[in-house]
N, C-alpha and C positions, 0 to 999 in steps of 0.2 A: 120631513120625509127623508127613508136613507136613500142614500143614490144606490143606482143598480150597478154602478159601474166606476170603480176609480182607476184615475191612468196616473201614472208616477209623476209627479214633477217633472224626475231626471227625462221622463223620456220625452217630454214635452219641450223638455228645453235642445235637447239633441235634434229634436224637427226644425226648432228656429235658429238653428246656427245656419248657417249658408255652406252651401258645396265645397265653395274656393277654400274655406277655412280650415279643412280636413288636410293631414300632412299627409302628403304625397311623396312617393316611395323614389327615390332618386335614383341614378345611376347605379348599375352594380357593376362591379370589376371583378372579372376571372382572375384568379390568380394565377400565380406558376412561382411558390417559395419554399423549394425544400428544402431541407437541411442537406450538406455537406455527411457521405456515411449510410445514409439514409438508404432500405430498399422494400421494395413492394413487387408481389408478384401478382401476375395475369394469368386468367384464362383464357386463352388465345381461341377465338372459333373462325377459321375463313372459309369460306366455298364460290365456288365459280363455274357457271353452266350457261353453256350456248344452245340454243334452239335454230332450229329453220321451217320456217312457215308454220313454226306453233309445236311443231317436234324436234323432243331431244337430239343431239345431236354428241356431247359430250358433259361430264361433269366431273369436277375435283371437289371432293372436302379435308379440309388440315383442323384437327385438335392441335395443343400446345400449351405448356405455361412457359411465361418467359417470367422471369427474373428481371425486373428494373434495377439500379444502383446509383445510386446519385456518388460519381468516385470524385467530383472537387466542385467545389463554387469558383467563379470565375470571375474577373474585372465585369463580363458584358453577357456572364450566363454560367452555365453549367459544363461539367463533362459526365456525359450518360453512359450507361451500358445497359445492353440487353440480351440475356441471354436465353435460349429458346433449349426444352428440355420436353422429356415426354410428348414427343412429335407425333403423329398419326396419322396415316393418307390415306382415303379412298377416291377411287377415280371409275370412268365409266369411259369407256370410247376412246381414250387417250392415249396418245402413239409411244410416248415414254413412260418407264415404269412410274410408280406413285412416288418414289423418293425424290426424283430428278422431274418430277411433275410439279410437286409441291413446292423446291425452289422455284422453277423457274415463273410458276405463277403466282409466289409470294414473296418469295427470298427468304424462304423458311427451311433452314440444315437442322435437325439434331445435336444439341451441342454447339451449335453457331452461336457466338457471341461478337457481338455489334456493339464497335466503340465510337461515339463523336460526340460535338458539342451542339450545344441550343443555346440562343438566345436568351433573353428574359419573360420571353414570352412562348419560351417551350419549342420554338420553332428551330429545327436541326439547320445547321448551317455548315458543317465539315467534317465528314467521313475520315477518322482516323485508323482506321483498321483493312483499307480496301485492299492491301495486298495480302494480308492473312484471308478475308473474306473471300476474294480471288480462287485462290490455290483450296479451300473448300467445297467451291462450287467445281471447280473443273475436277477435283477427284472425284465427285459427286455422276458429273458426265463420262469420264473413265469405266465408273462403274456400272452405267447404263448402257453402255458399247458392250460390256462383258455376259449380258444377259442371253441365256440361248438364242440367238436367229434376230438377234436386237441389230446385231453390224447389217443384214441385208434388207432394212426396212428401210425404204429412201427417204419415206415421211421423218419418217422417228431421226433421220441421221440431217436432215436437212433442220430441225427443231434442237438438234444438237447445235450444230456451225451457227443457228444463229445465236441462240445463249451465248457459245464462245464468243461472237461478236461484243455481246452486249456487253459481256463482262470485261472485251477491253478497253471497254466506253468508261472513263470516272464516272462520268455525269453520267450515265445508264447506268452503272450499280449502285452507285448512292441513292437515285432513284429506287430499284430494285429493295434493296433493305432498310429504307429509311420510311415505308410506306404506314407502318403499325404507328411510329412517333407522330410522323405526320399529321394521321388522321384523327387522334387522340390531342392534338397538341392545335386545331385550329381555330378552335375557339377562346384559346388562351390570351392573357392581355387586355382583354376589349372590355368595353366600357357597355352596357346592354340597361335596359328600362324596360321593366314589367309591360307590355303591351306596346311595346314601341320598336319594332324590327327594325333590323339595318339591312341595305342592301347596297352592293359596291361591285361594280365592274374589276375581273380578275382574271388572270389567265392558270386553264386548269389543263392538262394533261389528257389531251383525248386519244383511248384505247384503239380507236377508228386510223388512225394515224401515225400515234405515240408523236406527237408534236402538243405545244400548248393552244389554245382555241380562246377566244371570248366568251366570258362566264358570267352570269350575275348571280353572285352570291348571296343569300338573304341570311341574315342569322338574329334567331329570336330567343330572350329568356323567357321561357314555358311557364316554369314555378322559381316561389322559394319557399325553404322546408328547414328549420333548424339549422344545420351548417352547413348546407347542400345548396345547390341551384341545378336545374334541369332546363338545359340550353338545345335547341335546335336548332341544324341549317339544313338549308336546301341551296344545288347550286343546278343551275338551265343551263346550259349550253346555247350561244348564237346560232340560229341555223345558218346562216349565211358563212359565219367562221368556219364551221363545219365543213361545210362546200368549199370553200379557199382551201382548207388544209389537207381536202383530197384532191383538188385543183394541184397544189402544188407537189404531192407525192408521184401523182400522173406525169406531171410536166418532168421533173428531172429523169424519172424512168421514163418518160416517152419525150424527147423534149419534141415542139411544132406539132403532135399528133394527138392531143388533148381533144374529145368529141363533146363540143359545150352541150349536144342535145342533149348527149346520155346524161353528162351534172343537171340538166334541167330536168331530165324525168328522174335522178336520183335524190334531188332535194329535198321533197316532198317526204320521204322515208326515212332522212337523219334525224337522229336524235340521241343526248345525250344528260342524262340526268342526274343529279348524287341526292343523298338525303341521310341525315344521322341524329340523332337523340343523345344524346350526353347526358349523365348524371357528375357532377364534380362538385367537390370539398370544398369548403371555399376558405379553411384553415390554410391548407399549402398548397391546395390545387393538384390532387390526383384525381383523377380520373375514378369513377367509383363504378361506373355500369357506361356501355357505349354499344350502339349499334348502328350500324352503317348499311346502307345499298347505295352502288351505281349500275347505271340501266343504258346499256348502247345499243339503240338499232339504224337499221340499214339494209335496205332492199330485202323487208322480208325476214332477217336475222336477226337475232336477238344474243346479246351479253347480258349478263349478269355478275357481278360479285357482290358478296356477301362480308360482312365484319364481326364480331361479335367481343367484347372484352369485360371480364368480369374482378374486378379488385378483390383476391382472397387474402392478402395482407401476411 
């Protein structure tokens, strides 16, 4: 009699292997190897809008391609440049014009190019351009003073004086334009496994304060695809760091008059979140697609920025 039904040898014997004996996908390593010469440009998307109690309140969005240039390989890393071209502002509620908006809540000029170095793992470590950078931004501010009825807006001239400030901070403007490498560059280095997140205590720079806070970073490889891997992280915020680092903004502006009730009924309302999707190469490590959010609230208010970066080569 014929049988009804034949099953393959092969597949019978693929049932009696054992689970543990299937090879399992090991460590994958982000890269960051480019050549010396080497350049790729971006399309640059950022936006940033605050709310109150669930209504708008203000909004900025910046178009951009920037120019990457890998200008030397270095003993302990690279020397980068970036250059931002085809700029584009809109804004909504926003006390200075769109040009002088869009630096100051991205560090994004027209024309601005951005020189320093990075590590091996993509990560910037010195700002070599900050006094060209400097003398761009404050022409930038000159010319938002120049604006009809722009000099008697106290808002608008007080969001001046602090820029100036920032920018005579090193450490604030290297923060300021090192923000795009940053965010592109933080998954670089690390060692990650198909279903196996990493999460590590880190201090991340909260908007609530501009001071750094207690973060737990988690970062996960998604996929892998041909030459590519698609990496996520997400990083939380400590509530309690949170509460310290307005505890301490309070104290030096107020020092002895700090009201622990009000941190007590303000706690409950912080919060401070990021989160980004990455696509990257895993030949030399660019960055291929990336999108980013962080989300700040606080009694009722809400932040938002937005990232968006598109590899057009």
């Amino acid at each position: 009699m014929r049988p009804t039904c034949v099953v393959p040898v092969v597949f019978l014997l693929a049932l009696l292997v054992p689970a543990a004996a299937q090879p399992a996908r090991g460590p994958v390593t982000i890269p960051f190897a480019p050549r010396a010469g080497e350049a790729v440009r971006y399309r640059v998307e950022r936006g940033g809008k605050e709310r109150a109690g669930g209504h708008p309140v203000q909004s900025i969005d910046l178009t951009a391609t920037a120019a990457v240039r890998v200008l030397a390989a270095l003993p302990e890393g690279y020397r980068l440049s970036w250059t931002f071209t085809d700029v584009h502002v809109e804004s909504e509620g926003g006390v200075v014009g769109p040009t002088l908006g869009g630096a100051t809540a991205f560090g994004i000029l027209s024309g601005l190019t951005v020189t320093f170095e990075v590590d091996r793992s993509a990560q910037p470590r010195r700002l070599l351009n900050g006094r060209t950078l400097r003398a761009a931004f404050l022409r930038a501010v000159r010319a938002d003073e120049d604006r009809p009825g722009a000099f008697a807006d106290l808002q608008a001239a007080g969001l001046r004086e602090d820029f100036r400030r920032r920018l005579s901070n090193p450490t604030a403007l290297a923060d300021l334009v090192l923000d795009e490498p940053r965010l592109l560059a933080l998954v670089s280095g690390q060692a990650l496994t198909p279903g196996r997140p990493t999460t590590a205590e880190v201090s991340r720079e909260s908007p609530l304060t501009s001071a750094p806070v207690r973060t737990a970073l988690t970062v996960r490889l998604d996929s892998l695809g041909g030459d590519a891997a698609r990496v996520g992280w997400e990083a939380v915020a400590d509530r309690e760091a949170l509460v310290e680092s307005i505890r301490a903004v309070l104290e030096a502006a107020t020092p002895g008059r700090v009201d622990a009730a009000y941190l007590a009924e303000l706690a409950p309302t912080l919060a401070l979140e990021e989160r980004a999707t990455l696509v990257v190469g895993l030949e030399r490590g660019w960055v291929r697609r990336a999108e980013y959010v962080k989300a700040a609230r606080v009694a009722g208010r809400e932040r938002i920025e937005e990232a968006r970066f598109r590899l057009l080569r």
